[in-house]
PDB file of N, CA, C, O and CB in Angstrom:
ATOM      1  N   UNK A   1      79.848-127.667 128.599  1.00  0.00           N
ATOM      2  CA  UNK A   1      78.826-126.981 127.848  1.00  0.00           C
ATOM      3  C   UNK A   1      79.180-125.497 127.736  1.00  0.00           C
ATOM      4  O   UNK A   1      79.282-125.021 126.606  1.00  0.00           O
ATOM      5  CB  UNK A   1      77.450-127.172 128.506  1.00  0.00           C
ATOM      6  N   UNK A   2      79.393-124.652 128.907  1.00  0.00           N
ATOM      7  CA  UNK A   2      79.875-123.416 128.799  1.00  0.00           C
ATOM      8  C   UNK A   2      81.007-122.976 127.981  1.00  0.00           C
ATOM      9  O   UNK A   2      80.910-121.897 127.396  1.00  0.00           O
ATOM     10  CB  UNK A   2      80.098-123.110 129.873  1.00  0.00           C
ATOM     11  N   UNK A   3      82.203-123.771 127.855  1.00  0.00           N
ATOM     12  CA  UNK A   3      83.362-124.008 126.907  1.00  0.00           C
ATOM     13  C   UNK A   3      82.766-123.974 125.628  1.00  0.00           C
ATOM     14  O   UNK A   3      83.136-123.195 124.749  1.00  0.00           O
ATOM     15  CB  UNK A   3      84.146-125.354 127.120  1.00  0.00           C
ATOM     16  N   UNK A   4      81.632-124.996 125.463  1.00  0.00           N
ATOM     17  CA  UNK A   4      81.366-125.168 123.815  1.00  0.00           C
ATOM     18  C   UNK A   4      80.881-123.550 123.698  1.00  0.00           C
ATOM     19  O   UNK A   4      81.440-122.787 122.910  1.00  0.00           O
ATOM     20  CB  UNK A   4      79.911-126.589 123.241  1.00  0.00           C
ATOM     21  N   UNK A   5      79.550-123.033 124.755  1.00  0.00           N
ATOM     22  CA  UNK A   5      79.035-121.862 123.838  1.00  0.00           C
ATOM     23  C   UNK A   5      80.060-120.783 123.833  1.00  0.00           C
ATOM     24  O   UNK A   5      79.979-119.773 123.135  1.00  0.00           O
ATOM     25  CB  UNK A   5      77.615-121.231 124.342  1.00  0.00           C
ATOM     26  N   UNK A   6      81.248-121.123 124.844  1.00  0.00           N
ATOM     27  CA  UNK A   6      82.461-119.885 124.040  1.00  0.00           C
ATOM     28  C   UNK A   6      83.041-120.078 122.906  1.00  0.00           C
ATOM     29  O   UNK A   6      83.264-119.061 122.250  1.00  0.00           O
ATOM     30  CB  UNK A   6      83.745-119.606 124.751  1.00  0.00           C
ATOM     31  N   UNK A   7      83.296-120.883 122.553  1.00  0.00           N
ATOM     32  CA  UNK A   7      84.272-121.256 121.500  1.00  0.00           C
ATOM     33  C   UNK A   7      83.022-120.842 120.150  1.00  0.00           C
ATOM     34  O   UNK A   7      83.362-120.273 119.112  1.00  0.00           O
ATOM     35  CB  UNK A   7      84.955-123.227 121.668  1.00  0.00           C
ATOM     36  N   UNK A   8      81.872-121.181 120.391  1.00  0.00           N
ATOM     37  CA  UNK A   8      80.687-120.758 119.188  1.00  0.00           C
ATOM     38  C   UNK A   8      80.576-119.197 119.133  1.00  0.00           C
ATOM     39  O   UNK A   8      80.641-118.443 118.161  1.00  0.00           O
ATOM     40  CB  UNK A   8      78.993-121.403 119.584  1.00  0.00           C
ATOM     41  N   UNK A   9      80.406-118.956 120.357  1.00  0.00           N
ATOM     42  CA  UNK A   9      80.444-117.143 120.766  1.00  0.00           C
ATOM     43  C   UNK A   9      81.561-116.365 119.893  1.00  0.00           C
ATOM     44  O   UNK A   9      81.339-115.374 119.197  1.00  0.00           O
ATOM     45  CB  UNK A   9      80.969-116.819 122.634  1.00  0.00           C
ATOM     46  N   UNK A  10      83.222-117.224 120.125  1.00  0.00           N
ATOM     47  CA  UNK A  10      83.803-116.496 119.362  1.00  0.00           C
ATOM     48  C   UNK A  10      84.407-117.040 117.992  1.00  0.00           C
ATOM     49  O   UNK A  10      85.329-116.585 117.317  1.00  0.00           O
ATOM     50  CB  UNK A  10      84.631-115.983 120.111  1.00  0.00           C
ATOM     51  N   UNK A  11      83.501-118.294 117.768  1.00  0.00           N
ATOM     52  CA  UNK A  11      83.583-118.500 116.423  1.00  0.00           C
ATOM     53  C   UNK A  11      82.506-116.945 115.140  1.00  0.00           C
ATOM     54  O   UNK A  11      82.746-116.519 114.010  1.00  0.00           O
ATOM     55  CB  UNK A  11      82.840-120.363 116.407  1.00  0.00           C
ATOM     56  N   UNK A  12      81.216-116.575 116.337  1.00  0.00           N
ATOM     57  CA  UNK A  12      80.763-115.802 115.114  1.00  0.00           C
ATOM     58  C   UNK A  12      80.715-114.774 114.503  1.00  0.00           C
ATOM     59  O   UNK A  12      81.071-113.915 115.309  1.00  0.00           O
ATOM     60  CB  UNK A  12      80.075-115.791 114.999  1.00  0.00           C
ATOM     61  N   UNK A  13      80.566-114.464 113.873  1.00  0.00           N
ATOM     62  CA  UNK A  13      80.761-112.602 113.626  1.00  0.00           C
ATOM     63  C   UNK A  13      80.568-112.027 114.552  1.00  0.00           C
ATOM     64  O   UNK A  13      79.697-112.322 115.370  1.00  0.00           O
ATOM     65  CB  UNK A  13      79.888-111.777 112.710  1.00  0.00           C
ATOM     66  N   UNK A  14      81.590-110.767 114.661  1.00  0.00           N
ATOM     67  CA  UNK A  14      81.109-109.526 116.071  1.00  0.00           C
ATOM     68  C   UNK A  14      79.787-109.107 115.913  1.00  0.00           C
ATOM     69  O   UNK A  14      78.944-108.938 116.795  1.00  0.00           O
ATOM     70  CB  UNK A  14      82.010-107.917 116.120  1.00  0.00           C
ATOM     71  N   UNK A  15      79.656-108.914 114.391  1.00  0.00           N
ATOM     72  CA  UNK A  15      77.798-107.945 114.454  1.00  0.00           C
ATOM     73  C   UNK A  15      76.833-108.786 115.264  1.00  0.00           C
ATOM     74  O   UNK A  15      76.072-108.299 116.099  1.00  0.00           O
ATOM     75  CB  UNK A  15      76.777-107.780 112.595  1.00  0.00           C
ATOM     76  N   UNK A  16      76.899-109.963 114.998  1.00  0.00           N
ATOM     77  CA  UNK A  16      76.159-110.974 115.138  1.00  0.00           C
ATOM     78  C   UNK A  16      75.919-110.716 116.413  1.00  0.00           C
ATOM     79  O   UNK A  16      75.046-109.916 116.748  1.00  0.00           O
ATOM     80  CB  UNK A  16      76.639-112.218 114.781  1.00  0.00           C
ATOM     81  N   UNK A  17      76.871-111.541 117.496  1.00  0.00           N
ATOM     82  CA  UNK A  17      77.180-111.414 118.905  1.00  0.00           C
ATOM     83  C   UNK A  17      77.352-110.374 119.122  1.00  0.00           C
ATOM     84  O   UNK A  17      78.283-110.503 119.917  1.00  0.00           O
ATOM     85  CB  UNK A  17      78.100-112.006 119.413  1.00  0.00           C
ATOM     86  N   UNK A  18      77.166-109.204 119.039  1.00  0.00           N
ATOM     87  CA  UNK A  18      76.575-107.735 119.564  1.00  0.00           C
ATOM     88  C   UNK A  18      75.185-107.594 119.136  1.00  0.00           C
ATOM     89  O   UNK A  18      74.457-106.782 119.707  1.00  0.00           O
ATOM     90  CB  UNK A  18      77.399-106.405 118.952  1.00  0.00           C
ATOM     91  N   UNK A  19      74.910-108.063 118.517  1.00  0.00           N
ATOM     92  CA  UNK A  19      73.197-107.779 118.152  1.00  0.00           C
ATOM     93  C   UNK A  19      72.415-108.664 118.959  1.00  0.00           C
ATOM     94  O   UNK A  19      71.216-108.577 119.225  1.00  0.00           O
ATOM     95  CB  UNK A  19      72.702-108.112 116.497  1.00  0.00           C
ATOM     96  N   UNK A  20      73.451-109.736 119.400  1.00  0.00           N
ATOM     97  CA  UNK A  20      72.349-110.795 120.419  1.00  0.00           C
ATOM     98  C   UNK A  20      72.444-110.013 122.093  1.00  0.00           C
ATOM     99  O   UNK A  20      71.740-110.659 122.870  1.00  0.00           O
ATOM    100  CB  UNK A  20      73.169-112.951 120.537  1.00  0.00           C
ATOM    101  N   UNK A  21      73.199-108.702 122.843  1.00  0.00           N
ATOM    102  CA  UNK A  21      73.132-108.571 123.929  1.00  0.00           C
ATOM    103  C   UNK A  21      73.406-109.299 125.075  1.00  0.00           C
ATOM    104  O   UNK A  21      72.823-109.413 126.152  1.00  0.00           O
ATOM    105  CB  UNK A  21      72.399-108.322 123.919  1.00  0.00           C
ATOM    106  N   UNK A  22      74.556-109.828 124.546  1.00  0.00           N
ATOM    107  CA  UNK A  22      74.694-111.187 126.047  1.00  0.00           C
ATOM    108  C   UNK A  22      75.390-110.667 126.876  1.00  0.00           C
ATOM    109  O   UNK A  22      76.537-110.229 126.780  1.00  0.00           O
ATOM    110  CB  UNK A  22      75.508-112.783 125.859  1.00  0.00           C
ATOM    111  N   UNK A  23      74.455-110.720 128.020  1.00  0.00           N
ATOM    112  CA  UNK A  23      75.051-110.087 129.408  1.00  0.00           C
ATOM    113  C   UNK A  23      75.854-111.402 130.504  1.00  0.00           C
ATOM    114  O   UNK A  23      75.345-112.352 131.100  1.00  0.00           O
ATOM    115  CB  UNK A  23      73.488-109.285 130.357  1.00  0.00           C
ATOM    116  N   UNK A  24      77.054-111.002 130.431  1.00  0.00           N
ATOM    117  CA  UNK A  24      77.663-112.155 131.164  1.00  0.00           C
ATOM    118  C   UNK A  24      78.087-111.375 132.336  1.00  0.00           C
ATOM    119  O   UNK A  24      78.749-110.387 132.021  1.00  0.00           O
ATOM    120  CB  UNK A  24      78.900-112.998 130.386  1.00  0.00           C
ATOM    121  N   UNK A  25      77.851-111.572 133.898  1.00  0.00           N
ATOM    122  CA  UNK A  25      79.090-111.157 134.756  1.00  0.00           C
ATOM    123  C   UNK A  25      80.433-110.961 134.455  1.00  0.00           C
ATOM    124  O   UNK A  25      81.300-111.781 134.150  1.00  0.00           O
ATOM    125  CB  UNK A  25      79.238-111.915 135.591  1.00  0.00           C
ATOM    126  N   UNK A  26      80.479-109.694 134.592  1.00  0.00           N
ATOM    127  CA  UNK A  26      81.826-109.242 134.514  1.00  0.00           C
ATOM    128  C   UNK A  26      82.657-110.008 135.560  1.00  0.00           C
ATOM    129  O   UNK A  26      83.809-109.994 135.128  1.00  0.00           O
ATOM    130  CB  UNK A  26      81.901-107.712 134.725  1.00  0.00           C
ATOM    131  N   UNK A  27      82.626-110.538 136.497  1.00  0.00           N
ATOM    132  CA  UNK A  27      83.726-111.513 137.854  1.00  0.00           C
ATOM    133  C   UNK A  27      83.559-112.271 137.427  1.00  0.00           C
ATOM    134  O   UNK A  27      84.509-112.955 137.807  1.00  0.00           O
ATOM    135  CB  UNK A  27      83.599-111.799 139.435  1.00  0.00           C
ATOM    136  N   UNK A  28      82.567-113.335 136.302  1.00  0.00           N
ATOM    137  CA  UNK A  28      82.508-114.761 135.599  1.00  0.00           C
ATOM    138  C   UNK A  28      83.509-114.272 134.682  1.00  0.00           C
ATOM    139  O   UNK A  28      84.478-114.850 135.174  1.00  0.00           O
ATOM    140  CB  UNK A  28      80.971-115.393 134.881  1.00  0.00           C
ATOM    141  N   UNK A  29      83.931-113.691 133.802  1.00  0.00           N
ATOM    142  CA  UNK A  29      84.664-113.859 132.807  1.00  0.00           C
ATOM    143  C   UNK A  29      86.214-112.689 132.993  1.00  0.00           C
ATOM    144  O   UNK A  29      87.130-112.410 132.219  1.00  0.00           O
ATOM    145  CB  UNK A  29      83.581-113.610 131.489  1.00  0.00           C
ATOM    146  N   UNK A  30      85.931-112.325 134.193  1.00  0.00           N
ATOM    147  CA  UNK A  30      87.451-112.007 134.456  1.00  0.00           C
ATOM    148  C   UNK A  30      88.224-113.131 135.207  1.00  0.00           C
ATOM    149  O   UNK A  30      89.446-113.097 135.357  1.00  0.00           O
ATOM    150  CB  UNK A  30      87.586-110.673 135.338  1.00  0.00           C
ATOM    151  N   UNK A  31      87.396-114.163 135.684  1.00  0.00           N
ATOM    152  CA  UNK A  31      87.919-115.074 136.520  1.00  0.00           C
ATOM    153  C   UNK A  31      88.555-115.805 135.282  1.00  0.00           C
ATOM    154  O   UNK A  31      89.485-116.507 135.678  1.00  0.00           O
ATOM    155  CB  UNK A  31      86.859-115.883 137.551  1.00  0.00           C
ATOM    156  N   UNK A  32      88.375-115.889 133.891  1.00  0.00           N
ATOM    157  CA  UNK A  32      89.048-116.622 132.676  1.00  0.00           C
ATOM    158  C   UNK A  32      90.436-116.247 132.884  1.00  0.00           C
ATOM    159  O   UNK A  32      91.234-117.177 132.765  1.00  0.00           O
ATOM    160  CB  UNK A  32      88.502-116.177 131.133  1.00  0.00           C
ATOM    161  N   UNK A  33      90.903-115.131 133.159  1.00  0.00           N
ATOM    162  CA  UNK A  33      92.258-114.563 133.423  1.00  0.00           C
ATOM    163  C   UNK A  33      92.797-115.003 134.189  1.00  0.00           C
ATOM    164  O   UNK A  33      93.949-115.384 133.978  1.00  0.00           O
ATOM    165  CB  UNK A  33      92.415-113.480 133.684  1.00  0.00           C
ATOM    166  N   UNK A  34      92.225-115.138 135.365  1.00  0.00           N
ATOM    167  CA  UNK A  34      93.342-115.916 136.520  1.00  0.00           C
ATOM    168  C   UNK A  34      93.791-117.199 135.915  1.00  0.00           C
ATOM    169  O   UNK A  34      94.904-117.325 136.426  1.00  0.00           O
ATOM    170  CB  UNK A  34      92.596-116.360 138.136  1.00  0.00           C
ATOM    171  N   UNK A  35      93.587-118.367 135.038  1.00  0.00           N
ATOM    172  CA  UNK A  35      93.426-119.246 134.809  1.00  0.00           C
ATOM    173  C   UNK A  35      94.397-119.790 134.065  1.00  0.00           C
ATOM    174  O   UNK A  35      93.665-120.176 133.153  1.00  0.00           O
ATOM    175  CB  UNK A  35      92.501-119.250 134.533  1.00  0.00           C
ATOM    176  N   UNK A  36      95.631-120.176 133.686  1.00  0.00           N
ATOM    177  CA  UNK A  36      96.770-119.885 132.364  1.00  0.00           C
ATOM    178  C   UNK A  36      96.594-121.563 131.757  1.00  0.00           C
ATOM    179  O   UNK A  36      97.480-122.150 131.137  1.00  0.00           O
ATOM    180  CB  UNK A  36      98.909-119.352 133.026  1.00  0.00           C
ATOM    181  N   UNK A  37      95.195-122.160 132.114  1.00  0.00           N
ATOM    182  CA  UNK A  37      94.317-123.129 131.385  1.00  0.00           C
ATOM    183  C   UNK A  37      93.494-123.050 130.404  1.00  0.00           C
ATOM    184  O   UNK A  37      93.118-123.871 129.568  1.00  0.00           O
ATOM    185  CB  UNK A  37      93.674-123.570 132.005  1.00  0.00           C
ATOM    186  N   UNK A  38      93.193-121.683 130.649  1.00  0.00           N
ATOM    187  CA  UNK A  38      92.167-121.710 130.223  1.00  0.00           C
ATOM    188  C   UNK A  38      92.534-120.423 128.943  1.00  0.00           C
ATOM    189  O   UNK A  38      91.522-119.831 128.567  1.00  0.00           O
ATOM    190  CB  UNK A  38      91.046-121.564 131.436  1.00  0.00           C
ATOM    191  N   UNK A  39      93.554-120.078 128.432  1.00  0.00           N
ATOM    192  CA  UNK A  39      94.263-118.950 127.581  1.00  0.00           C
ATOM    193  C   UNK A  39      93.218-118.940 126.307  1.00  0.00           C
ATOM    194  O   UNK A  39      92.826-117.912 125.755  1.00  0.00           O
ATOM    195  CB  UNK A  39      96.064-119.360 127.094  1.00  0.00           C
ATOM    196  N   UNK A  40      92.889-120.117 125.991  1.00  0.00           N
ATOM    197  CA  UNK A  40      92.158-119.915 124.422  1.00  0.00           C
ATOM    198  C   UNK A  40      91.215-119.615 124.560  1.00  0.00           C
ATOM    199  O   UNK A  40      90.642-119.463 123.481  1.00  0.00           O
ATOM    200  CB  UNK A  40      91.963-120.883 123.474  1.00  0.00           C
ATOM    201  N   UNK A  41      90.357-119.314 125.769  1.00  0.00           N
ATOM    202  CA  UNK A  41      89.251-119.059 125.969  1.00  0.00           C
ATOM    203  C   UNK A  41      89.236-117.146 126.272  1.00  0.00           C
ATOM    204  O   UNK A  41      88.301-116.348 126.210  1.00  0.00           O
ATOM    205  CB  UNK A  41      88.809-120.141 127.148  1.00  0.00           C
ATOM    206  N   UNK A  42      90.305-117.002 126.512  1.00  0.00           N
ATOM    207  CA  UNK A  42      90.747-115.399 126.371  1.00  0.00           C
ATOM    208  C   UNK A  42      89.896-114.790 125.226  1.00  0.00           C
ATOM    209  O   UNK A  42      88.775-114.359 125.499  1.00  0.00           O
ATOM    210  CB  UNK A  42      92.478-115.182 125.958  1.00  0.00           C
ATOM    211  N   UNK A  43      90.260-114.746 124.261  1.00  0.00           N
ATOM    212  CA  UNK A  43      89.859-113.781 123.159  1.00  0.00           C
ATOM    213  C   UNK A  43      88.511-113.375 122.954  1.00  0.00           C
ATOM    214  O   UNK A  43      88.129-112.336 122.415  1.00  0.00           O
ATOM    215  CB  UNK A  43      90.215-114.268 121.982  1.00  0.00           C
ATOM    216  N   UNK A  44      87.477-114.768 123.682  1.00  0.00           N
ATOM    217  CA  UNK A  44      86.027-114.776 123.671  1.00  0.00           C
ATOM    218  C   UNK A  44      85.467-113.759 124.976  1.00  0.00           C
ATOM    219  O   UNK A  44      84.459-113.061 125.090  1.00  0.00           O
ATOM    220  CB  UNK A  44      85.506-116.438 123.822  1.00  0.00           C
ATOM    221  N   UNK A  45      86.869-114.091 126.074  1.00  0.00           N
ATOM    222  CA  UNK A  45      86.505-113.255 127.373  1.00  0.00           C
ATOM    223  C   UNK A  45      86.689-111.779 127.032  1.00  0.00           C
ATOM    224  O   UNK A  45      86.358-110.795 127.694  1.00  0.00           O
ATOM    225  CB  UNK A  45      87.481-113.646 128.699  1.00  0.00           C
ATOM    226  N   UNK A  46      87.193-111.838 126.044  1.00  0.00           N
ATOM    227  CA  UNK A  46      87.896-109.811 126.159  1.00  0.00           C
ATOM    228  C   UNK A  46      86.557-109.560 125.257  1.00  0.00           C
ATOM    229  O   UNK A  46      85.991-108.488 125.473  1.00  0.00           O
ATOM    230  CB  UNK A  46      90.100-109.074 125.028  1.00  0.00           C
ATOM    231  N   UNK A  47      85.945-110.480 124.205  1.00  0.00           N
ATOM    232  CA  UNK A  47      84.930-110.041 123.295  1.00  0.00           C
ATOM    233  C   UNK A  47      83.694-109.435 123.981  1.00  0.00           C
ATOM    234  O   UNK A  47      82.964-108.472 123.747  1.00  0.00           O
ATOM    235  CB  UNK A  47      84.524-111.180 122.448  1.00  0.00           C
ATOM    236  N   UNK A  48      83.770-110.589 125.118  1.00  0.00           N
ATOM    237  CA  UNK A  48      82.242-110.459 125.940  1.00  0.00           C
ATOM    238  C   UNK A  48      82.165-108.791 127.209  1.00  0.00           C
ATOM    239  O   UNK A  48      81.438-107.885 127.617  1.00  0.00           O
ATOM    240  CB  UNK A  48      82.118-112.380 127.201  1.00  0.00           C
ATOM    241  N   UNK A  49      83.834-109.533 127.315  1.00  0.00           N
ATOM    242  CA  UNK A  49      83.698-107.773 128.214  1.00  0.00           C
ATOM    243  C   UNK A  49      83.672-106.666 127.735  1.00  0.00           C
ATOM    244  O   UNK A  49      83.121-105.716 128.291  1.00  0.00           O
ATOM    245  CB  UNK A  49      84.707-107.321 129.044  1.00  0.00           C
ATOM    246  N   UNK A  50      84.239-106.606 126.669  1.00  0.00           N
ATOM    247  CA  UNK A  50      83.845-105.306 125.706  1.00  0.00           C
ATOM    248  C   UNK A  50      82.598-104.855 125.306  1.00  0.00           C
ATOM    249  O   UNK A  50      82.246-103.714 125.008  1.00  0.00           O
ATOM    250  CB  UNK A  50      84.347-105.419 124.534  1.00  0.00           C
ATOM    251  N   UNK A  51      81.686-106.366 125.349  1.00  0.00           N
ATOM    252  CA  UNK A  51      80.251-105.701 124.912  1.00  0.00           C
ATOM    253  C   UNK A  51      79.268-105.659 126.248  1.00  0.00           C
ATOM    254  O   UNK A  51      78.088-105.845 125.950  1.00  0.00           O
ATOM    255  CB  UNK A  51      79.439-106.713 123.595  1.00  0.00           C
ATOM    256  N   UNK A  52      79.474-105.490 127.404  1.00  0.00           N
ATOM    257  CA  UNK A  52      79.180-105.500 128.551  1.00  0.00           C
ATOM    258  C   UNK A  52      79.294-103.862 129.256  1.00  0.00           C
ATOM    259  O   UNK A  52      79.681-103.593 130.393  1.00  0.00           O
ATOM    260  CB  UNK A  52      80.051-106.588 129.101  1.00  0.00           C
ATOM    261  N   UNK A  53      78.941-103.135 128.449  1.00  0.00           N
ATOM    262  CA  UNK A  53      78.756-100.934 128.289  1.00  0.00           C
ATOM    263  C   UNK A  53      77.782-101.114 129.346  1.00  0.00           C
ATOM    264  O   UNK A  53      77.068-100.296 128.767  1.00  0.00           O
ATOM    265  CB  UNK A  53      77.839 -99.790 126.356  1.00  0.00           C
ATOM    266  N   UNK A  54      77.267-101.348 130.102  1.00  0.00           N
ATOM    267  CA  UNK A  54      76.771-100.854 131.309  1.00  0.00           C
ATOM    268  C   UNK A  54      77.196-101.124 132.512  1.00  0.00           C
ATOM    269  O   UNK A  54      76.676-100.629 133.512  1.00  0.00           O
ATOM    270  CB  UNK A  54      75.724-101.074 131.388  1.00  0.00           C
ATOM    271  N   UNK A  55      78.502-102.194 132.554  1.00  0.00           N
ATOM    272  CA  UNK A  55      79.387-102.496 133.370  1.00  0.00           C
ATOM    273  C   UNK A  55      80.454-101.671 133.637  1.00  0.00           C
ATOM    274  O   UNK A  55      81.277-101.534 132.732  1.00  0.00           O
ATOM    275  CB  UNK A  55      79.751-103.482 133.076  1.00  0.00           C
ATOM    276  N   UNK A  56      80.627-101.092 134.676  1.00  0.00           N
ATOM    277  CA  UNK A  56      82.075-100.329 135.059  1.00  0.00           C
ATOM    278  C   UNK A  56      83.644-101.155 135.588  1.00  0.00           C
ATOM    279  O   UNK A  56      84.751-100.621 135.660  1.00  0.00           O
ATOM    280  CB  UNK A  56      81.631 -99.353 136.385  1.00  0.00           C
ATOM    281  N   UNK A  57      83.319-102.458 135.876  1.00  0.00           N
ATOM    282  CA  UNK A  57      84.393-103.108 136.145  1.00  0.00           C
ATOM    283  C   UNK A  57      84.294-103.468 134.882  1.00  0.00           C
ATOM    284  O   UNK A  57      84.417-102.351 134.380  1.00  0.00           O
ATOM    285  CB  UNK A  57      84.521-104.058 137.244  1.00  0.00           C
ATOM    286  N   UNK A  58      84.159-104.213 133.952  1.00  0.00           N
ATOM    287  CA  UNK A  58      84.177-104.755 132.678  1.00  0.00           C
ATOM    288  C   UNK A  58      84.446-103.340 131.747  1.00  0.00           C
ATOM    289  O   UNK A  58      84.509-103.506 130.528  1.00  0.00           O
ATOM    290  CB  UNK A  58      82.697-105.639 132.359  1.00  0.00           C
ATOM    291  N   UNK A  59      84.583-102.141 132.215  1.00  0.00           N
ATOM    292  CA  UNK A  59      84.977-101.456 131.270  1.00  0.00           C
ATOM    293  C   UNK A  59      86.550-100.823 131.877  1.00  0.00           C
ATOM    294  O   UNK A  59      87.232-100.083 131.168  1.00  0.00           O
ATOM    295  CB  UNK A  59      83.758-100.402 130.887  1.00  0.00           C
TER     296      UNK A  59
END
């Protein structure tokens, strides 16, 4: 289930998914990195940490 809402997350427009505020743990989605399974799920992880501005590890 979590897989599907990434792959939707970074199926949609950036405005979109920045206008919705989704706060994910920054250690949940850096842990995508350790993972060289989980690579396609990268691009959604760098999306989410980028919009995660009140986080200092995620920035």
């Amino acid at each position: 289930m979590r897989d599907t809402a990434l792959i939707e997350i970074d199926r949609a427009p950036y405005d979109l998914v920045r206008s919705l505020r989704i706060n994910v743990p920054s250690d949940q989605l850096l842990r995508e990195f350790r993972d060289k399974n989980r690579t396609g799920l990268f691009p959604v992880s760098i999306r989410l940490l980028g919009l995660q501005t009140d986080d200092a590890e995620a920035v």
